[in-house]
C-alpha positions in Angstrom: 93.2 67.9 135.5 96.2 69.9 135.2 96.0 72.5 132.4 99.8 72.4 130.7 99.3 75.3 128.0 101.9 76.7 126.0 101.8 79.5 127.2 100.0 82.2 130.0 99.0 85.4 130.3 101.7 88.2 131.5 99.9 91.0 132.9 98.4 92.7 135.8 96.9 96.0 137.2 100.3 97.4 135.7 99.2 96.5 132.0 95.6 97.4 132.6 96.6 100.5 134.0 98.8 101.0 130.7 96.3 100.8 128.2 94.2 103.2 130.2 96.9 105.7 130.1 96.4 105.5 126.5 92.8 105.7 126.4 92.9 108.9 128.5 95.3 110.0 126.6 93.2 110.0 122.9 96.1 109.3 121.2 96.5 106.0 119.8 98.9 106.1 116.9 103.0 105.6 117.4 104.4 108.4 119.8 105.9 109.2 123.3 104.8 105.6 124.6 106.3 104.2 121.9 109.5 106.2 121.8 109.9 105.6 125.8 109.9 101.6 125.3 112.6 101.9 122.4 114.3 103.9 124.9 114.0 101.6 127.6 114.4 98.5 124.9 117.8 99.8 123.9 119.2 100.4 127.5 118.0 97.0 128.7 119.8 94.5 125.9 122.9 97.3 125.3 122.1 98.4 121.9 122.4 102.4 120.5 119.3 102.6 119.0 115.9 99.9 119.5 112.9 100.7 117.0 109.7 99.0 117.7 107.5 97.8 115.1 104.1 96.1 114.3 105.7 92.5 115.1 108.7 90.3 114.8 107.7 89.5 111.3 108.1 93.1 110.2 111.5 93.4 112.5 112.9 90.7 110.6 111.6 92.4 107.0 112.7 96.3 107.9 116.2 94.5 108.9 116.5 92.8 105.8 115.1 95.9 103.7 117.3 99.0 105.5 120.4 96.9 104.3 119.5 97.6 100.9 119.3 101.4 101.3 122.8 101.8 103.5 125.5 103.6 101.9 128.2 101.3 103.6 129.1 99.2 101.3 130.7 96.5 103.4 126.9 96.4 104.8 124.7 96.8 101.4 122.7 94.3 99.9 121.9 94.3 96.4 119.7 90.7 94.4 121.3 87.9 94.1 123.1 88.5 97.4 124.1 85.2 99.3 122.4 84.7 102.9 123.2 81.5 104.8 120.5 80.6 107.2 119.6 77.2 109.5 116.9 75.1 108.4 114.9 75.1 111.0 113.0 78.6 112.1 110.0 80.5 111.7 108.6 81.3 108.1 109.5 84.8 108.3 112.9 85.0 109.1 113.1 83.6 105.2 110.9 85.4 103.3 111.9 89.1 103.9 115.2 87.2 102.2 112.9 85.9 98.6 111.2 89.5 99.0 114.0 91.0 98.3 115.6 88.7 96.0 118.5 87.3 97.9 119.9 83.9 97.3 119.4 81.7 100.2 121.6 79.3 101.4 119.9 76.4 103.9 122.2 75.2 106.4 121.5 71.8 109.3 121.1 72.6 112.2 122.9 70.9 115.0 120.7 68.6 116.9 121.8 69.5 120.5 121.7 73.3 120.3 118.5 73.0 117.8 121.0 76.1 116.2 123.2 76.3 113.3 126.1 73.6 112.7 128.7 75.7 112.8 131.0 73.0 111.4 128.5 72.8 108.4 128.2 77.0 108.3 131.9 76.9 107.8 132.2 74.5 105.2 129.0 76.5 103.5 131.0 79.8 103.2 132.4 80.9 99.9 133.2 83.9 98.6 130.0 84.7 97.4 129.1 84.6 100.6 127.7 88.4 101.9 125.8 87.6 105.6 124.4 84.7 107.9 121.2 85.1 109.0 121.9 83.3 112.6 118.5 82.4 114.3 118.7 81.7 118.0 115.8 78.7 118.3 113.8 78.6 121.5 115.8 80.6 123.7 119.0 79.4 123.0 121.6 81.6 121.5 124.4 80.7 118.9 127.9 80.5 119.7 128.5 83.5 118.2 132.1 83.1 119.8 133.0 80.4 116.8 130.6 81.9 114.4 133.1 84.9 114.3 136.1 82.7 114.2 134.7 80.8 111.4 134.1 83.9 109.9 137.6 85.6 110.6 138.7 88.6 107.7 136.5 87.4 105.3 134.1 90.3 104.5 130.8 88.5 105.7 128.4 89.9 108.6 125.7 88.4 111.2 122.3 89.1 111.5 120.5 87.7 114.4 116.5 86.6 114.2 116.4 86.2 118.1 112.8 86.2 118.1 112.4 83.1 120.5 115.4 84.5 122.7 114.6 87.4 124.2 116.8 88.1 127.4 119.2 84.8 126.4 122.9 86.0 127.1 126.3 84.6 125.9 129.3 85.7 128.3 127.1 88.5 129.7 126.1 89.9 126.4 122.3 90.0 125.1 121.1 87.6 122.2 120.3 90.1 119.2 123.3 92.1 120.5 126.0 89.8 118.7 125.4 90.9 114.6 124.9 94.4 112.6 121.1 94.3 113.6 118.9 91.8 116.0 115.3 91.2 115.8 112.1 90.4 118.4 109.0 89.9 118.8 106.7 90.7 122.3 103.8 88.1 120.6 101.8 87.2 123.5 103.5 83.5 123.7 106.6 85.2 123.9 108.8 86.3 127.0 107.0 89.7 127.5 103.5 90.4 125.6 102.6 94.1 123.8 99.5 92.5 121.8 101.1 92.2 118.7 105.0 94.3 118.7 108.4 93.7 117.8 112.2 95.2 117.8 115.0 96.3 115.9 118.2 96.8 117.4 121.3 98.2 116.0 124.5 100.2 117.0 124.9 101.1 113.5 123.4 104.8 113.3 122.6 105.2 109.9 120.9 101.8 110.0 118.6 103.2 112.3 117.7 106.7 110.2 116.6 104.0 107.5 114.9 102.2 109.6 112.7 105.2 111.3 112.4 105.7 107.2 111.3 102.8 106.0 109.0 101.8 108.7 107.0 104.8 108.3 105.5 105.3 104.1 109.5 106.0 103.3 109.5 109.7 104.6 111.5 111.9 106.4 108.8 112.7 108.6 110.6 110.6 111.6 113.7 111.2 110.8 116.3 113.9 113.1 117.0 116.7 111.7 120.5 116.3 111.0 120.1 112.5 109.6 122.6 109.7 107.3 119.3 109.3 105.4 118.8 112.9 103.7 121.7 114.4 105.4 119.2 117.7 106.9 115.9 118.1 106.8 113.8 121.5 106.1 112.8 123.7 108.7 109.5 123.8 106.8 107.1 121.6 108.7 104.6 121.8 105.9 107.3 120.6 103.0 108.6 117.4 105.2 105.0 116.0 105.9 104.8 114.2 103.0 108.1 113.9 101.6 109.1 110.4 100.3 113.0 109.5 100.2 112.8 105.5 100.8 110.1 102.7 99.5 108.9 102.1 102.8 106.0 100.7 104.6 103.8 101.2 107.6 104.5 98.9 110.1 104.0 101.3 113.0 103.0 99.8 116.2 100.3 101.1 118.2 100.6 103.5 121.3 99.3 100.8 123.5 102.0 98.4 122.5 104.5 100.9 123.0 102.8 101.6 127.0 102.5 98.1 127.6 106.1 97.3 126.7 107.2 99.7 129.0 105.8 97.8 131.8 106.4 94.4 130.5 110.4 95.6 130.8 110.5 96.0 134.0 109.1 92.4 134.8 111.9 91.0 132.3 114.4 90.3 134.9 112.1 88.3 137.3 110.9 86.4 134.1 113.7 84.8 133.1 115.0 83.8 136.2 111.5 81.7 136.8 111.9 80.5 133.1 115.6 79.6 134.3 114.1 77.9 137.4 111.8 76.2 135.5 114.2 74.9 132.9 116.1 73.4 135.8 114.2 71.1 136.6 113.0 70.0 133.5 117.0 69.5 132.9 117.1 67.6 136.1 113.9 65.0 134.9 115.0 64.7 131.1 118.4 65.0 130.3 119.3 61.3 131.3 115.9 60.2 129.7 116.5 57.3 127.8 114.2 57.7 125.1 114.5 61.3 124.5 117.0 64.2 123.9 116.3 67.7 124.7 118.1 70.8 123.9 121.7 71.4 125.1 122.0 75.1 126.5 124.5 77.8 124.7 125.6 80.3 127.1 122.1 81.1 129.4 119.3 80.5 127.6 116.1 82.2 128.4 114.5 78.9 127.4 111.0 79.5 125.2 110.4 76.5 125.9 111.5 72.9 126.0 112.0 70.8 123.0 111.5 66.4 123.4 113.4 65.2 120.2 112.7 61.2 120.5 115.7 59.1 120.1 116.1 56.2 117.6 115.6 53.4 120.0 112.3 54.5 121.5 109.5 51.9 121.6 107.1 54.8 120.8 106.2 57.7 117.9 105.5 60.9 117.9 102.0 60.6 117.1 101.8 58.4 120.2 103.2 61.1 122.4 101.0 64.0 121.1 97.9 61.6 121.8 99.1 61.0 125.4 100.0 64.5 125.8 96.6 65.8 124.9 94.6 63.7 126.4 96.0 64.8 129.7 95.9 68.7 128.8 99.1 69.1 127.8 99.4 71.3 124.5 102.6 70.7 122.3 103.4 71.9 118.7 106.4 70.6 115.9 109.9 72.3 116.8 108.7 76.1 115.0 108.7 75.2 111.3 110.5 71.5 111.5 113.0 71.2 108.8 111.6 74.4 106.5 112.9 72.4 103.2 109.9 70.6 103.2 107.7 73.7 102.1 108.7 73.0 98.4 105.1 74.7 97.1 106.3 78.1 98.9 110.5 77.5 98.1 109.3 77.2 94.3 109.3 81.2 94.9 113.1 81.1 96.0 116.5 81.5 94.6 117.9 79.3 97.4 120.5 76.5 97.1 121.5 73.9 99.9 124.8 73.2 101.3 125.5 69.4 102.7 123.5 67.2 104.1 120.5 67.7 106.7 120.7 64.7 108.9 119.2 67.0 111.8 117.1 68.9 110.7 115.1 65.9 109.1 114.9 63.9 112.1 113.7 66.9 114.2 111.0 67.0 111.5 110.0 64.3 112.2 110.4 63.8 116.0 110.3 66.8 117.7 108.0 68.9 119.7 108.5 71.1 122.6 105.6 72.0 125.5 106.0 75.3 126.8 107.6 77.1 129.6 106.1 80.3 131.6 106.7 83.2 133.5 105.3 81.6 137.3 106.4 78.6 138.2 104.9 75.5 136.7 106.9 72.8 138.8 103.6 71.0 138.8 103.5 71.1 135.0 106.5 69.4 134.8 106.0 66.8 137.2 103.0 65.8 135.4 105.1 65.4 131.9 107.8 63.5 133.4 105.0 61.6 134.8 103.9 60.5 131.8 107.0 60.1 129.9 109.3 59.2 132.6 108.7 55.5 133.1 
């Protein structure tokens, strides 16, 4: 029997050969492995500056918490803050936003794009309105095109949780590229694997000072000499060891991560053109399926995976196609978090408020699930789930 998993492994010799760089190396802690993969991250999606942390979770929470600590005020968040976000994403893209107090503002999510409705974003807006939080879901990016029209002189700015998206691109330009600061995550399931690992990316430069701050105890140990943080540091190696200007954290990655990244980079390119291949002919078995919808692409996604949302006039339920997926070794999971309003245990720790209706985001709750898409070619993968659904 065909094994349809969610995901598969990305490395090689190259990987191996990584970690035992490392090894020999006795250094395991953050340093020149680490800083040559934020080198390399930032030239590859177009971005100044790329800081790599522990994981996607803490990218999204060190973006959230440098924009506290800016001295731009156009940029600065303070409590009470109002963040619009989609209802449907990952746990932590929202709670980096209740750690620091923000009010949250849920958003639908438009049922083709499994992103944003932008018609509903634009009839959330007020004037109390400081950031959106756009989240690019399964490797499709926003239009970020109409998000900024929507937006127009109003004094609000994007942030992008593109997580899921890693090498998506909307008329040539990088997902994670589009707001102030974009976040990822190299999670093994993801489209390159460092272990555990994530990214920040930003052009803004004294964004980034905060950053190297804050994701290392809050000191100035990281930071340039000449820096927008302290403005210039001591000459006195022994005084700036332990000198705290930020309340920070450690959410360093490890060497390893940083070494493996580096090689994981260079295999980007030929990734996402098999994911792209792939996707294709999923497109070409399901997009005329009667019975169920699947997700309509924005710009060129890099396509996670593939989402089955089952339509209203299907003689079947969801529980039925998990059993019949399962039983013939294909592994599927809900659409990330489904329709995240439903957590009312953890929301009862919010200051959030809703704005319209959530049509979408409660029938992809409810009927969605995506299988995955790899790396290498899984045409055979595919064949067998259109086998089974395509009758």
């Amino acid at each position: 029997m065909i094994n349809y998993s969610l995901a598969s492994s990305t490395w090689d010799e190259k990987e191996y050969s990584a970690i035992q760089r490392v090894i020999d190396s006795d250094m395991f802690s953050m340093g020149k492995e680490v800083a040559q993969y934020e080198k390399d991250f930032a030239q590859f999606f177009g971005s100044k500056y790329a800081l790599m942390v522990s994981s996607g979770s803490t990218a999204n929470l060190l973006m959230i918490a440098s924009l506290f600590f800016t001295k731009n005020e156009s940029l600065r968040l303070k409590r009470g803050d109002e963040i619009i976000v989609p209802a449907v994403s990952w746990s932590t893209t929202y709670f980096p936003l209740q750690q620091y107090g923000l009010k949250v503002k849920f958003v639908d999510i438009d049922r083709c794009t499994l992103n944003m409705d932008l018609d509903k974003l634009e009839a959330a807006i007020t004037d109390k309105t400081k950031a959106i939080l756009s989240v690019n879901l399964l490797g499709n990016p926003n239009d970020y095109v109409r998000m900024n029209e929507i937006i127009g002189d109003r004094d609000i700015f994007i942030l992008e949780d593109n997580c899921e998206s890693m090498g998506a691109t909307l008329n040539g330009k990088q997902a994670g590229t589009f707001g102030v600061m974009g976040t990822y995550s190299s999670f093994f399931s993801h489209h390159i694997a460092t272990m555990e690992g994530g990214c920040v990316v930003t052009d803004d430069e004294e964004l980034y000072h905060i950053l190297l701050c804050i994701r290392a105890h809050g000191w100035t140990r990281n930071l340039p000499k000449f820096n927008r943080v302290t403005g210039e540091k001591s000459d006195d190696l022994f005084e700036e060891s332990f000198k705290f200007v930020l309340p920070g954290y450690n959410v360093r990655p490890l060497e390893m991560s940083g070494a493996l990244g580096i090689e994981q980079l260079k295999k980007l390119p030929g990734f996402i053109e098999m994911r792209r291949k792939n996707a294709k002919l999923f497109q070409s078995l399901f997009e005329s399926h009667p019975y169920f919808q699947i997700q309509q692409e924005t710009g060129q996604s890099s396509w996670f995976g593939f989402s089955l949302i089952i339509k209203e006039n299907a003689p079947f339920n969801r529980a039925e196609v998990v059993k019949l997926l399962t039983e013939n070794g294909i592994e599927c999971r809900p659409i990330v978090t489904g329709n995240f309003l439903k957590n009312k245990e953890v929301l009862e720790h919010f200051d959030y408020e809703t704005s319209g209706t959530f049509e979408a985001a409660e029938y992809l709750d409810e009927y969605g699930l995506f299988v995955g898409n790899h790396q290498n070619n899984i045409e055979s993968e595919i064949n067998l789930l259109a086998s089974l659904l395509i009758k």
